[in-house]
C-alpha positions, 0 to 999 in steps of 0.5 A, a space after each residue: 618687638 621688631 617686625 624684622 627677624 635673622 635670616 635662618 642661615 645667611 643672606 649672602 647663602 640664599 638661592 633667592 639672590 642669584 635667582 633674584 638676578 636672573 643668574 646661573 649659579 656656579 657648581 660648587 658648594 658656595 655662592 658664585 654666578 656664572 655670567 659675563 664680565 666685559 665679555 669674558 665668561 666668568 664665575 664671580 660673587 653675586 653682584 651687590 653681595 659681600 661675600 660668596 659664603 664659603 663655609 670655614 668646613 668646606 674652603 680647602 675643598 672650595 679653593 681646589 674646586 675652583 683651581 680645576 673649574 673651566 671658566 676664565 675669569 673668577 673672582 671670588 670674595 670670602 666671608 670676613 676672616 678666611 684666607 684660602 689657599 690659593 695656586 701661585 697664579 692667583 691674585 690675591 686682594 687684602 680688602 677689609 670691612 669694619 664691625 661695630 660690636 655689642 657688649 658681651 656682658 649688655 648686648 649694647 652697642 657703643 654709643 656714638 662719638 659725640 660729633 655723630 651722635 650732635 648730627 643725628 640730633 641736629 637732623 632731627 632738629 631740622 626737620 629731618 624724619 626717618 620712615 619705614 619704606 618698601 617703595 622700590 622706585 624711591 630706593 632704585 632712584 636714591 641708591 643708583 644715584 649714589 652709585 652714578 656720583 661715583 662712577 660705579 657701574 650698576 645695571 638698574 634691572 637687575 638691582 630692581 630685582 634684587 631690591 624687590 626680593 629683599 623688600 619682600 623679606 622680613 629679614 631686612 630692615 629700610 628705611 629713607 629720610 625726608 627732609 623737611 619739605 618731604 623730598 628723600 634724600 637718603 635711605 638704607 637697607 640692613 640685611 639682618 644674619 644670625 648675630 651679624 646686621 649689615 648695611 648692605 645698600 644705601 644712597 643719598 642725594 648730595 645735598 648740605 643734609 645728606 651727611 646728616 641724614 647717613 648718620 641717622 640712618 646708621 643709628 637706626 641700623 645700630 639700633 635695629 641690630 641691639 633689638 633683634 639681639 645681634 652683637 655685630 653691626 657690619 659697615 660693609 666696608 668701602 674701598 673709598 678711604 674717605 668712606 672707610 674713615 668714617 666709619 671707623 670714627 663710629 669706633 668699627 674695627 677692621 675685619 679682613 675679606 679676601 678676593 681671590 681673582 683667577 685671570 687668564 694671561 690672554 684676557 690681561 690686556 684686555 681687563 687692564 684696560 675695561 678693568 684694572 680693578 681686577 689686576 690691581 696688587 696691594 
């Protein structure tokens, strides 16, 4: 048996993550934290999570509540599949995640394209190994290097505080690679939810054996998610289209996310300039 087990509700429904960041949760019957983005005072979905958790029951209320809530700049993720109703002023961003599912008559998951599956053996025959971490420090370092590689800013206190609570939970899975003179290269960490595991946070370090070493580790999570009986691997999905096609190659279909973004006319000048991510239209 797996030492890991299903969060009992959802990871991204927690209290734990927000307070895992030193944030003030929004008053509302989602997750939202009440921070400052660029300045400007602002509810938006806890960093590093994937989606606020809006239960389907409660979203109409959920979307009124924030069309009357004060703060400036809100911006909001729904979980996979919902659409809000939203005030014509609203920007609304189509994004998309990819799920990888069991066979429901086996629980099986597919198994890999030949090509991926031929870079996990050959990983293996390299030297590469896979092993069980909790050392924060090694995550922290692999996964901030990801994100620095990418121009992705990352505030290193606060994903130490959130990577320290996940660890100290048995409802994760991690992992690292070594290569074969022992140095780590990559690692992974699948938070597991009631039918659903989500690979949630990784890094690597750019190397000729980090393509290698990603696959293997997204084997072991496919893997992970068969044994604890969950019919759902979440790729998590990337707005990086290199990234998107690559895990779409492992057979993961398209799943609609929302990010429903509330800006006001003063700030746009600014957050076109510091973020224009957020004033983006598909």
């Amino acid at each position: 048996m797996p030492s890991f087990t299903p969060h009992p509700n959802s990871w991204f429904a927690d209290d734990g993550w927000i307070e895992s960041l030193k944030e003030q949760q929004a008053p509302v019957n989602a997750q939202l934290m009440v921070t400052r983005v660029k300045g400007l005072r602002a509810w938006i979905t806890p960093s590093w999570a994937l989606d606020s958790h809006v239960e389907q029951g409660n979203l109409k209320a959920f979307c009124t509540t924030l069309a009357a809530a004060r703060a400036p700049l809100i911006v909001c993720d729904l979980p996979p599949g919902l659409h809000g109703e939203w005030p014509p002023t609203w920007l609304v961003q189509a994004r998309h995640t990819r799920w990888l599912r069991a066979d429901e008559a086996t629980g099986t998951f597919p198994t890999m394209p030949k090509h991926r599956a031929k870079q996990a053996r050959k990983g293996f025959e390299r030297g590469l190994q896979i092993e069980v971490e909790g050392n924060i420090n090694i995550l922290l370092k692999l996964h901030q290097q990801a994100r620095e590689r990418k121009s992705i800013a990352s505030d290193t206190s606060k994903l130490k505080g959130l990577l320290s609570w996940v660890l100290a939970s048995e409802h994760q899975s991690t992992y690292i690679v070594r290569n074969e003179m022992g140095q780590c290269i990559a690692s992974a960490t699948f938070l597991h939810d009631p039918g659903r595991t989500i690979y949630a946070f990784g890094g690597q370090v750019r190397s000729d054996a980090s393509g290698l070493a990603t696959v293997m580790l997204i084997e072991q999570g496919i893997a992970d998610a068969q044994a604890i009986g969950n019919s759902v691997f979440d790729f998590g999905g990337s707005s990086d289209p290199g990234v998107d096609r690559f895990y779409s190659e492992f057979g993961a279909e398209k799943h609609y996310r929302e990010r429903a973004i509330r800006v006001p006319t003063w700030a746009k000048p600014w957050l076109r300039m510091v973020r224009p991510d957020l004033l983006e239209v598909d």
